[in-house]
VOFIDO-61057 format. One record per residue (C-alpha): x negated, y, z negated. Coordinates in Angstrom, 3 decimals, always signed. Example, Ala and Ser with C-alpha at 12.3 -4.5 7.8 and 13.67 -1.06 7.14 Angstrom:
2
<r px="-12.300" py="-4.500" pz="-7.800"/>
<r px="-13.670" py="-1.060" pz="-7.140"/>
REM end
This chain:
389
<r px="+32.908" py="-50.602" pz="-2.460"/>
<r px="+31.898" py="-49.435" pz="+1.012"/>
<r px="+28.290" py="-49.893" pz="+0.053"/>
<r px="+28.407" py="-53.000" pz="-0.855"/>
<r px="+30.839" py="-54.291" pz="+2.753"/>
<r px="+28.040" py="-52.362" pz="+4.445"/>
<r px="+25.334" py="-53.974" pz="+2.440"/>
<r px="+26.773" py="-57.196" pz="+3.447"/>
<r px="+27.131" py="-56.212" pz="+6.824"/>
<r px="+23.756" py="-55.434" pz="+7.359"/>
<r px="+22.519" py="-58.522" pz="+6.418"/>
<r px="+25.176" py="-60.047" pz="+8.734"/>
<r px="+23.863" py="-58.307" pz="+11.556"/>
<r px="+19.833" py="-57.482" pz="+10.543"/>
<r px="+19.245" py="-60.757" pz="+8.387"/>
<r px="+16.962" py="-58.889" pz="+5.457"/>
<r px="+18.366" py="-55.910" pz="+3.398"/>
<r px="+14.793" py="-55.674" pz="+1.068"/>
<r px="+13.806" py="-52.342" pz="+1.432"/>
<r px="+17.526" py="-50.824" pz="+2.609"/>
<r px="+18.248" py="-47.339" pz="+1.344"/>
<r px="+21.685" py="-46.024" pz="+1.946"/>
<r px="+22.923" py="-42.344" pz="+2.833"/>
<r px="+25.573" py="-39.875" pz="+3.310"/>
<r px="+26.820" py="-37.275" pz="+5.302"/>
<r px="+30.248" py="-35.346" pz="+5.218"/>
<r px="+32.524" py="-34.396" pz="+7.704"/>
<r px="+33.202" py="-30.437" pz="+8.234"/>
<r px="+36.556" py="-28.430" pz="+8.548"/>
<r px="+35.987" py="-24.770" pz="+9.548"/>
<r px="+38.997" py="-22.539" pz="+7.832"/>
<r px="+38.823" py="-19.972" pz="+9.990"/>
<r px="+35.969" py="-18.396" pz="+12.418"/>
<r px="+36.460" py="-20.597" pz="+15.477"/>
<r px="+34.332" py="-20.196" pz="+18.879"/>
<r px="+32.346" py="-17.136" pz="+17.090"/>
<r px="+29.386" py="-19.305" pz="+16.352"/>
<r px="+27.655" py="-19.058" pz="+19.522"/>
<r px="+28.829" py="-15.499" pz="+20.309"/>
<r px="+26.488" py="-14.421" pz="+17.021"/>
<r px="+29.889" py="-14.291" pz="+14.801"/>
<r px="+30.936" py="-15.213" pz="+10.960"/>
<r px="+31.871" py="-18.646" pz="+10.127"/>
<r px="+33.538" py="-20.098" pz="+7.296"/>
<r px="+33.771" py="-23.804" pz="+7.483"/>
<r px="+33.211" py="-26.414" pz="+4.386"/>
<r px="+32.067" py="-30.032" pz="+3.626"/>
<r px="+34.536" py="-32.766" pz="+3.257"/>
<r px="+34.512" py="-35.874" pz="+0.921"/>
<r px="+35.141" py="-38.177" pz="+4.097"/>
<r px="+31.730" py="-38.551" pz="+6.358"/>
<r px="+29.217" py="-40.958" pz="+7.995"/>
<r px="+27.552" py="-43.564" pz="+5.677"/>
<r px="+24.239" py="-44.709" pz="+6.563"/>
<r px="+21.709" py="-47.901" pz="+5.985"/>
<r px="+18.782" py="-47.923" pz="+7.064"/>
<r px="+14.948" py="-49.959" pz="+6.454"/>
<r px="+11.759" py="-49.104" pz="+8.154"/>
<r px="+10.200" py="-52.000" pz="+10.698"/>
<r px="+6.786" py="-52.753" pz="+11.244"/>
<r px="+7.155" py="-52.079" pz="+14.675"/>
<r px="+8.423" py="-49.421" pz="+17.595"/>
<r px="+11.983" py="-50.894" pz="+17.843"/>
<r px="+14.965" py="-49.113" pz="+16.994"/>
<r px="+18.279" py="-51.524" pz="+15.953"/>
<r px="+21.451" py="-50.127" pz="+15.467"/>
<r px="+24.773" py="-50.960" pz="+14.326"/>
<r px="+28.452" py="-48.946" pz="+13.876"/>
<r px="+31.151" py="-51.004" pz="+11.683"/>
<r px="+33.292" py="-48.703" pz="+13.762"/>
<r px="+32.014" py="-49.888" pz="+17.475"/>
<r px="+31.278" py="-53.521" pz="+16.787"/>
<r px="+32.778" py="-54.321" pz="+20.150"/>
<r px="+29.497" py="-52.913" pz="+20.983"/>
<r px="+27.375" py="-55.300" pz="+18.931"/>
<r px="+23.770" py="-54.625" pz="+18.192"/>
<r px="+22.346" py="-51.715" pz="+20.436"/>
<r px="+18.623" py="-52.062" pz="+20.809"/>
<r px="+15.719" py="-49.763" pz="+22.343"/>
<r px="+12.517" py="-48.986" pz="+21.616"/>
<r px="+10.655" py="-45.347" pz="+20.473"/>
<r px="+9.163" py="-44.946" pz="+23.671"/>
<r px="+13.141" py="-45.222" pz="+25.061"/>
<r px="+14.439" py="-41.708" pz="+24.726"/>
<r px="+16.176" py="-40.293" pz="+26.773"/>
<r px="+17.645" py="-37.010" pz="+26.782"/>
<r px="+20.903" py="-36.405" pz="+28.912"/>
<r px="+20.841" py="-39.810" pz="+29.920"/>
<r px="+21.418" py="-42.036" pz="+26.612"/>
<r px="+25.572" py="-43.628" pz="+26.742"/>
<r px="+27.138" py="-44.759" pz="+23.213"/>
<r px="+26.997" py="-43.424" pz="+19.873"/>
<r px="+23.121" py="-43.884" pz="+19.199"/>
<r px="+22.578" py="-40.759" pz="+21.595"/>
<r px="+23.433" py="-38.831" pz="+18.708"/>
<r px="+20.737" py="-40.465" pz="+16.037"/>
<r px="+18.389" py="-41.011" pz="+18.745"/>
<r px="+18.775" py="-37.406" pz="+19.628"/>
<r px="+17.656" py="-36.107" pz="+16.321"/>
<r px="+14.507" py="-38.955" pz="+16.388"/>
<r px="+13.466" py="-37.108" pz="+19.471"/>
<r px="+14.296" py="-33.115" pz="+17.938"/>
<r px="+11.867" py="-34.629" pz="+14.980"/>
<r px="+9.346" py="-35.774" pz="+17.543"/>
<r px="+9.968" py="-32.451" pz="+19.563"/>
<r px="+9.382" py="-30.045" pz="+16.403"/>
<r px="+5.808" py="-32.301" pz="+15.238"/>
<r px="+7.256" py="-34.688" pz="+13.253"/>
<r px="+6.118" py="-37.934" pz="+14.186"/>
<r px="+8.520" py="-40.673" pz="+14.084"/>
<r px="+6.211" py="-43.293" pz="+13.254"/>
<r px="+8.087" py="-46.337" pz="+12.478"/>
<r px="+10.851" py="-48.312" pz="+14.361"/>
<r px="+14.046" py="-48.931" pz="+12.252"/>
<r px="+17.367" py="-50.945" pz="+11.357"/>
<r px="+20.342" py="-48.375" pz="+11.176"/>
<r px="+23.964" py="-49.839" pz="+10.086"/>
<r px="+26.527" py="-46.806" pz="+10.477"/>
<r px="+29.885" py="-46.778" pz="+9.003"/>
<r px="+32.173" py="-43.586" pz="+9.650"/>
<r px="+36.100" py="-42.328" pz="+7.889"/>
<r px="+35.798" py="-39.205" pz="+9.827"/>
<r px="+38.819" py="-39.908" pz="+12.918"/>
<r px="+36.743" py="-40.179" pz="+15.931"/>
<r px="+37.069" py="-37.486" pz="+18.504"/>
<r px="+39.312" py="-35.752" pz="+15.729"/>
<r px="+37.477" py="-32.389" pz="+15.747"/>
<r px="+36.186" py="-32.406" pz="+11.990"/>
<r px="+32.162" py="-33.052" pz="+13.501"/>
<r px="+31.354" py="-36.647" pz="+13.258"/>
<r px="+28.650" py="-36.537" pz="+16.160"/>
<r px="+27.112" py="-33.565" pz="+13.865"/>
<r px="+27.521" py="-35.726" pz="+10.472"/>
<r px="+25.194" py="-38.217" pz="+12.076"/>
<r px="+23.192" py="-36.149" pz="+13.076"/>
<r px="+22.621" py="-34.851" pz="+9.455"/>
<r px="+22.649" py="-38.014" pz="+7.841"/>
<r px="+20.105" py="-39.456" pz="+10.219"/>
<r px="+17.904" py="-36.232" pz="+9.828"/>
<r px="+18.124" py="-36.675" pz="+6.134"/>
<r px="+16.979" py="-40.291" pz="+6.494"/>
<r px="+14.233" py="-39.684" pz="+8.397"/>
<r px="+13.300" py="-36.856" pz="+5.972"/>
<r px="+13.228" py="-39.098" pz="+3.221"/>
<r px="+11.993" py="-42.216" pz="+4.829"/>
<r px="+9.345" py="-40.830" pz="+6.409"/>
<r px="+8.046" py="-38.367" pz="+3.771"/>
<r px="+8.679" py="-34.830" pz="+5.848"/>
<r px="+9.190" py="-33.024" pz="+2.326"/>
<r px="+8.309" py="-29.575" pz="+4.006"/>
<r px="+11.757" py="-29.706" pz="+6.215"/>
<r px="+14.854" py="-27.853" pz="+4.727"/>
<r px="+18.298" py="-28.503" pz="+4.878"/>
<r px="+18.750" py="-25.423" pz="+7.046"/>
<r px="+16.338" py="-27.210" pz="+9.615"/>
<r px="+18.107" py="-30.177" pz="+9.482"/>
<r px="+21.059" py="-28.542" pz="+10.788"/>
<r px="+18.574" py="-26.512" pz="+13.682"/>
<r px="+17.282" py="-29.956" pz="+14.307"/>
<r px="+20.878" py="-30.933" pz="+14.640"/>
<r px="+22.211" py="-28.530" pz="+16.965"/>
<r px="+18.724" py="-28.918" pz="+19.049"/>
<r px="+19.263" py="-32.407" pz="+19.578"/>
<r px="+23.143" py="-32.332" pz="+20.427"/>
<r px="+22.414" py="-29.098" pz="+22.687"/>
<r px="+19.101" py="-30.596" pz="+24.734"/>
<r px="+19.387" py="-34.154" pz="+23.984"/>
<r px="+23.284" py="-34.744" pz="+24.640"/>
<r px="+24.100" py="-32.027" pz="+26.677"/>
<r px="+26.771" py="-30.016" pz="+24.384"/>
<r px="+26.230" py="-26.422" pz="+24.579"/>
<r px="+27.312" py="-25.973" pz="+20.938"/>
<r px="+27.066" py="-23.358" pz="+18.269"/>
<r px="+25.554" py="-23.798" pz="+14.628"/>
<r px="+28.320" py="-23.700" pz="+12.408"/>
<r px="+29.078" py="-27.981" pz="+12.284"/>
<r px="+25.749" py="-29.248" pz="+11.526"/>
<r px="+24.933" py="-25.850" pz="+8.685"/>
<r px="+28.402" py="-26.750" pz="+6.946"/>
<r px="+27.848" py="-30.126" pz="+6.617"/>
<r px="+23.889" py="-29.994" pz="+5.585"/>
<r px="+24.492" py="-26.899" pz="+2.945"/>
<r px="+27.977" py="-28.478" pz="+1.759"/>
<r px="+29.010" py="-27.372" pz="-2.033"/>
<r px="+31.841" py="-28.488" pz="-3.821"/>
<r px="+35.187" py="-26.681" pz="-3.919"/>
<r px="+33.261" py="-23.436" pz="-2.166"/>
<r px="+33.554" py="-22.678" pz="+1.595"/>
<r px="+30.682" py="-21.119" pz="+3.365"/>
<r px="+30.479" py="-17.694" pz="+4.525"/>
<r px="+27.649" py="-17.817" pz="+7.433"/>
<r px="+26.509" py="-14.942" pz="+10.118"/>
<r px="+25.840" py="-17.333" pz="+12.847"/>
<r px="+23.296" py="-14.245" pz="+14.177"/>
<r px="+21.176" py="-14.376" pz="+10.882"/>
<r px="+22.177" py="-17.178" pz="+9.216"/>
<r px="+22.430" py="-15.301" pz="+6.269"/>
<r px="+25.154" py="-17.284" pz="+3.965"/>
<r px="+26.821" py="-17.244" pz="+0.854"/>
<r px="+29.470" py="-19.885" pz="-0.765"/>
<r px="+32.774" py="-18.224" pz="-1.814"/>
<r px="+34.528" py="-20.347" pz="-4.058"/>
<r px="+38.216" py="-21.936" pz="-2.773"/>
<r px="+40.152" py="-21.380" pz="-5.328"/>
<r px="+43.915" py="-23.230" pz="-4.491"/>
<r px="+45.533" py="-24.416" pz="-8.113"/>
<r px="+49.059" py="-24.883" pz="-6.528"/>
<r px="+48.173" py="-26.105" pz="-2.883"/>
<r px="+45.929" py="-28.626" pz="-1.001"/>
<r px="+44.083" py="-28.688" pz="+2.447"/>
<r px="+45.875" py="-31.150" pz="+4.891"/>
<r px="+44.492" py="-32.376" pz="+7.924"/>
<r px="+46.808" py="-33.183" pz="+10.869"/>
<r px="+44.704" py="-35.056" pz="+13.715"/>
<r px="+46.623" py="-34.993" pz="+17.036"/>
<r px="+45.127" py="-37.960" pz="+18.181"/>
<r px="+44.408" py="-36.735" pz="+21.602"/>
<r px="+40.731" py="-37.438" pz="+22.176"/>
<r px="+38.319" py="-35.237" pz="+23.792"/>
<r px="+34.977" py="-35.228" pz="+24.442"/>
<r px="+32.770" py="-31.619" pz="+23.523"/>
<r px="+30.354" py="-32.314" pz="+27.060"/>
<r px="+33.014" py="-33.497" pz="+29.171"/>
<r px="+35.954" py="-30.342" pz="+28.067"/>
<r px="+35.739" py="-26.934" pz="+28.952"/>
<r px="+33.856" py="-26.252" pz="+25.939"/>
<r px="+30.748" py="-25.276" pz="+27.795"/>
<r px="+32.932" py="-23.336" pz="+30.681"/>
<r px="+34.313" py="-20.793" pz="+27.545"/>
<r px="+30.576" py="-20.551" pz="+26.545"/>
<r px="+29.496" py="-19.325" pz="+30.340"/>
<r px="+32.706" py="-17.307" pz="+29.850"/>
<r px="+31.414" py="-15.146" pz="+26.773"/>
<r px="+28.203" py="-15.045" pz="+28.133"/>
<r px="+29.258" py="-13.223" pz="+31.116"/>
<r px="+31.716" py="-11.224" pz="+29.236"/>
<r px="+28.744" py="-10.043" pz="+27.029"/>
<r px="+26.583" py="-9.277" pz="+29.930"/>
<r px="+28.709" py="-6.596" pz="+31.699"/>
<r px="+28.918" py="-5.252" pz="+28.048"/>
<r px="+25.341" py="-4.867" pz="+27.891"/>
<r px="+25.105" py="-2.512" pz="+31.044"/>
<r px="+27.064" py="-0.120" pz="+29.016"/>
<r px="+26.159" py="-0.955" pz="+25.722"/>
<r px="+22.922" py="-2.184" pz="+23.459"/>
<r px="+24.283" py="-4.944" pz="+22.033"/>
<r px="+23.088" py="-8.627" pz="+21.741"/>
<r px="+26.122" py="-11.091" pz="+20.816"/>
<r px="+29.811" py="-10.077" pz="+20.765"/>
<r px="+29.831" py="-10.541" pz="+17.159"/>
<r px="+28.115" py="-7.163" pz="+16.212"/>
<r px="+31.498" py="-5.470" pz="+17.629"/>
<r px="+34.034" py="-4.296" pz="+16.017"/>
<r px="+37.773" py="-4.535" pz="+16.939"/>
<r px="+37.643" py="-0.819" pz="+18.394"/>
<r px="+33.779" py="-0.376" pz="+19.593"/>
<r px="+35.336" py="-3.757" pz="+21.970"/>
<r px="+38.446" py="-1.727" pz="+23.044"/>
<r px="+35.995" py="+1.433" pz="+24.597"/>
<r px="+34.033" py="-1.109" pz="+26.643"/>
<r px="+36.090" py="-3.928" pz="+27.811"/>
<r px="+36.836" py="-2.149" pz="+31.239"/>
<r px="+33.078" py="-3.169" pz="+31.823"/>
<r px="+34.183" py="-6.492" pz="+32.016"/>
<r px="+34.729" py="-7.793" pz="+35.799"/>
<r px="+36.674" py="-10.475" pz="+35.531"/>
<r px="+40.348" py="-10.417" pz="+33.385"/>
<r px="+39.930" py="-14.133" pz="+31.840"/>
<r px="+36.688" py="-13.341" pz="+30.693"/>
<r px="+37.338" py="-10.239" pz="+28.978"/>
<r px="+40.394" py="-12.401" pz="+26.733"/>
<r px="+37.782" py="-14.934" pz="+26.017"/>
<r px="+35.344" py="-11.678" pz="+24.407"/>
<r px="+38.056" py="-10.706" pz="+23.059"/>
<r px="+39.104" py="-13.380" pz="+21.169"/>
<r px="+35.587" py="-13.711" pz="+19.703"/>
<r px="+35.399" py="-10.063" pz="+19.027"/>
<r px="+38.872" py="-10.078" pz="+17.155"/>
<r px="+38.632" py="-13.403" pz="+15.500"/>
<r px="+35.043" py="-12.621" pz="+14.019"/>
<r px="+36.744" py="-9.647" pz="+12.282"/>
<r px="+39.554" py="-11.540" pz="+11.003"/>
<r px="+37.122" py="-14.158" pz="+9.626"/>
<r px="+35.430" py="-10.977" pz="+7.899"/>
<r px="+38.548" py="-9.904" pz="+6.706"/>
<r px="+39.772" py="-13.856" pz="+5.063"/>
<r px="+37.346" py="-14.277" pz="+3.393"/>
<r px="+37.229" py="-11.585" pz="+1.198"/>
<r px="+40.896" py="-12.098" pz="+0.498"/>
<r px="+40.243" py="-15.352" pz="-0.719"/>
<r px="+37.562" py="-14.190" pz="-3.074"/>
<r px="+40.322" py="-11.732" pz="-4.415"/>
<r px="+42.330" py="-14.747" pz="-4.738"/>
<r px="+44.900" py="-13.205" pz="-2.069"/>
<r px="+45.338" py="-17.242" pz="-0.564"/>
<r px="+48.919" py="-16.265" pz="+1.124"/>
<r px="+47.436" py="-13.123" pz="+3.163"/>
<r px="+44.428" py="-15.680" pz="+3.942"/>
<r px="+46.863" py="-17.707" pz="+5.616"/>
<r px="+48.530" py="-15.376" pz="+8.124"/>
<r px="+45.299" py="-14.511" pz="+9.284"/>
<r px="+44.932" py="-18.378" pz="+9.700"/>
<r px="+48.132" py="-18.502" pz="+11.838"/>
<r px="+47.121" py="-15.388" pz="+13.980"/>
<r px="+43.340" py="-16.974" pz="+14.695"/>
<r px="+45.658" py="-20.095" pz="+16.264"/>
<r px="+47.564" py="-17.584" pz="+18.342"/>
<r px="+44.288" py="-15.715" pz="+19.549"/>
<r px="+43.129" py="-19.679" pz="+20.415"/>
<r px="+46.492" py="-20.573" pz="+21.995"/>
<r px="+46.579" py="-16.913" pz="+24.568"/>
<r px="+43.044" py="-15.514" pz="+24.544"/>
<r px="+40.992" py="-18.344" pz="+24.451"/>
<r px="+43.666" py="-20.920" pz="+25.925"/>
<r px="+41.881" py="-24.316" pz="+23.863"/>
<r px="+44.753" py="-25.319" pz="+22.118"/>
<r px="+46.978" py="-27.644" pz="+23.940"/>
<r px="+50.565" py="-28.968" pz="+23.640"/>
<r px="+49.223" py="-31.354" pz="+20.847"/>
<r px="+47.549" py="-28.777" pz="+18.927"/>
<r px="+50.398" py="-26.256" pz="+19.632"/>
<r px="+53.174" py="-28.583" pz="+18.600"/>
<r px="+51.642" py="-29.687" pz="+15.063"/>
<r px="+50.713" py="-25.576" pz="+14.533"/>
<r px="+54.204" py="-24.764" pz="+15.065"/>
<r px="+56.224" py="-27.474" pz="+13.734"/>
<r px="+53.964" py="-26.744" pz="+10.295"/>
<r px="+54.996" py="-23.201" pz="+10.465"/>
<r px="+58.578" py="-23.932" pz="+10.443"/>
<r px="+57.920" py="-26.300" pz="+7.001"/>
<r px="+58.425" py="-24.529" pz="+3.413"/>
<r px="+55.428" py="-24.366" pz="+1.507"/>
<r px="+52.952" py="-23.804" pz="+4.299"/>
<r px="+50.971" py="-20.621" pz="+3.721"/>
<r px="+48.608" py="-20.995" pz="+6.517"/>
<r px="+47.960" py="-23.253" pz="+9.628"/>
<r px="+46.019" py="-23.419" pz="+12.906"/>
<r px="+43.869" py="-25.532" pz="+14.977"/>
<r px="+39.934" py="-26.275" pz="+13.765"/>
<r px="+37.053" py="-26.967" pz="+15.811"/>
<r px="+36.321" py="-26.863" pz="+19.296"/>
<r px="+39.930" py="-27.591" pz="+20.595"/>
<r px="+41.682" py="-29.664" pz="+23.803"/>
<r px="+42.650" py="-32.099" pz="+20.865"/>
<r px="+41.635" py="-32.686" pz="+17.783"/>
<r px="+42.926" py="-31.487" pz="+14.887"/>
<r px="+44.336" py="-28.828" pz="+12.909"/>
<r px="+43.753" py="-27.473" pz="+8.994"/>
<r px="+46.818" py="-26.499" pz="+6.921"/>
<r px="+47.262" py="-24.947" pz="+3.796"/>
<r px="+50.362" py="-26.606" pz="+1.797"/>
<r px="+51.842" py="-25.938" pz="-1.435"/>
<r px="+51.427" py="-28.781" pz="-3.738"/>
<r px="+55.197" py="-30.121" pz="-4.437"/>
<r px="+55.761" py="-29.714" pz="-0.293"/>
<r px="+53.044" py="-31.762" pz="+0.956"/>
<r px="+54.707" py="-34.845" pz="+1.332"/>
<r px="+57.362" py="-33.216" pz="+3.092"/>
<r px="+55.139" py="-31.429" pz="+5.400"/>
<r px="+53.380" py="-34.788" pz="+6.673"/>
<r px="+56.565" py="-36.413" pz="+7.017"/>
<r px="+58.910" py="-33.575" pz="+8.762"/>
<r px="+55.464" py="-32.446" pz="+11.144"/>
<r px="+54.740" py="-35.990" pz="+11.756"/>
<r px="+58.330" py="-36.632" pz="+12.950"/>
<r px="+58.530" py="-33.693" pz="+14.941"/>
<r px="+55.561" py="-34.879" pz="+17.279"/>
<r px="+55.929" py="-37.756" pz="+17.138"/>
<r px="+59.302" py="-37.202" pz="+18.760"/>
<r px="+57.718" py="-34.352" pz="+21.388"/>
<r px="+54.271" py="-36.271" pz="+22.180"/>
<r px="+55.454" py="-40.056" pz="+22.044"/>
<r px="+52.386" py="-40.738" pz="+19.599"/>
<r px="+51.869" py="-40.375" pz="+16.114"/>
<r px="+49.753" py="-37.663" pz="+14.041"/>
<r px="+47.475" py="-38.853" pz="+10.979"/>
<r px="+47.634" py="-36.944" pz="+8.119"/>
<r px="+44.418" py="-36.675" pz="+5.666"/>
<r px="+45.052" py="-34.566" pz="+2.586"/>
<r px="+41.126" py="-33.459" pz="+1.662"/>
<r px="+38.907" py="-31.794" pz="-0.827"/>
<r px="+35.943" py="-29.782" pz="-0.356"/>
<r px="+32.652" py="-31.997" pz="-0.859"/>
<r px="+29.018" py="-31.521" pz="-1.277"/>
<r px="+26.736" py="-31.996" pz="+1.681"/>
<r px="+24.205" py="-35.093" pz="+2.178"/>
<r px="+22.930" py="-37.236" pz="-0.195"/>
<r px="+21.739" py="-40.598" pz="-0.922"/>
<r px="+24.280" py="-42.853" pz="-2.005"/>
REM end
């Protein structure tokens, strides 16, 4: 169904669809391991089913046409190959253009101009990665369009994260763009952000589901204090190192971070380490109790990462804060905090089965009532990462 609305779309707005090939990319929702991927910490995010569909057919020329079903107030947006421009680019086609340049960048020649029709069900601005799902899917594309056989899924995420960190601006980690390129079915992955040594743990919930509450309160990564907390760590980290060898805050442990944080000048910056410090080992710690199938211990230490994010690392928000706590007060709820990089968004709940329906409608109420705006509510399962479609 949406292939075929795209496919008629695209000839709509392209004229000719001889030659179209059509892609997909999921979304990402990280369980629990939240600002620990650029401090060299654990992970465990997984793919969605919802992501960014893509069309796209090689011209004979240098131009580059694109198209989002979900921007059409923007109409066609046209340039050229020669016409990138990192830092610079407004829109949504920074983010494809950005990985056309990483491509170029890393020796891959993009040697062939093309029509690109986007259509997204990932909530915009919602904090479940949409910039990094087209950045995937449009790495996959070119990967496949172009004939670069030799590149990996785990570069297409580098590629990803290059292009969003020096082509857009956004100082961000590599968790979004690895979860949504190695994306398996019903398993989470387990990542060291320092190595990027992984393994897939299976998520195992017979009786419950994962439900998505997005806050609706927009945010933009470049323009929020993302980067600021970044700086923050990094300074944290390098009074640390005068007193001890280490080279991210995620090789400490919970105690070896207690002896040293009087090395730390400033107060705010020590909470920040420490919330990456602490939250690392409780991401340790969850995931092995959901591999022993221990799903209701898993979820406190969901609710006390959201508390760490709400004091220590202070990205959370009345939004975020009101949905957190309004789900903790709801029966059936073994687990819920905020996901992704924060200041909006959304957060990731784990709900028995027979009380989800009374979760979305007694915590969509509630802040409703507080915030004067409405939540959506997506009720998701774990997907598989790209593919053509």
């Amino acid at each position: 169904m949406i292939k075929q609305e795209m496919m008629e779309c695209f000839e709509k707005v392209f004229g000719e669809s001889e030659g179209v090939k059509g892609y997909f990319a999921p979304g990402r929702v990280n369980l629990i391991g939240e600002h620990t991927d650029y401090n060299g910490g654990h992970v465990f995010p997984c793919a969605l089913t919802i992501g960014t569909y893509m069309l796209a057919k090689k011209r004979y020329d240098n131009k580059l046409r694109f198209y989002s079903m979900n921007f059409e107030n923007l109409g066609m947006l046209q340039c050229t190959l020669d016409d990138f421009k990192p830092l610079e680019d407004k829109h949504w086609i920074a983010y494809p253009k950005g990985v056309m340049w990483t491509f170029e960048q890393k020796g891959y020649k993009v040697n062939s101009g093309f029509d690109i029709l986007l259509y997204g069900n990932i909530p915009n601005g919602s904090g479940l990665s949409s910039s990094a799902s087209v950045e995937v899917v449009t790495g996959y594309m070119l990967r496949d369009m172009l004939g670069y056989n030799d590149i990996t899924n785990v570069d297409l995420a580098l590629f990803g994260q290059y292009s969003e960190n020096k082509y857009n601006g956004v100082n961000c980690g590599i968790m979004d763009q690895f979860a949504i390129a190695m994306g398996k079915a019903d398993h989470a992955i387990f990542l060291d952000t320092n190595t990027l040594k992984y393994e897939y743990a299976p998520v195992k919930l017979e009786d419950a589901r994962i439900v998505i509450a997005c806050s609706n309160k927009k945010r933009g990564l470049g323009d929020s204090k993302y980067n600021e907390r970044r700086s923050q760590c990094e300074s944290a980290l390098a009074d640390i190192q005068k007193v001890k060898d280490i080279k991210n805050l995620g090789e400490l442990s919970s105690e070896e971070f207690e002896a040293v944080k009087s090395s730390i000048n400033d107060a705010v910056e020590a909470t920040r380490a420490k919330h990456a410090v602490y939250e690392n080992e409780r991401t340790v710690k969850a995931v092995q109790l959901l591999m022993d199938n221990k799903v209701d211990e898993f979820g406190k230490l969901m609710n006390d990462s959201h508390t760490s994010l709400r004091y220590d690392y202070e990205v959370t928000g009345i939004e975020l804060d009101t949905l957190v706590e309004e789900a903790w007060k709801c029966e059936g709820v073994i687990g819920s905090r905020m996901t992704g990089a924060g200041f909006g968004g959304c957060t990731v709940s784990i709900v028995k089965n027979e009380n989800v329906d009374a979760f979305i409608e007694n915590v969509g109420k509630a802040y409703k009532e507080k915030i004067g705006y409405a939540a959506d509510f997506y009720v998701v399962d774990i997907g598989d990462g790209p593919k053509e479609f």
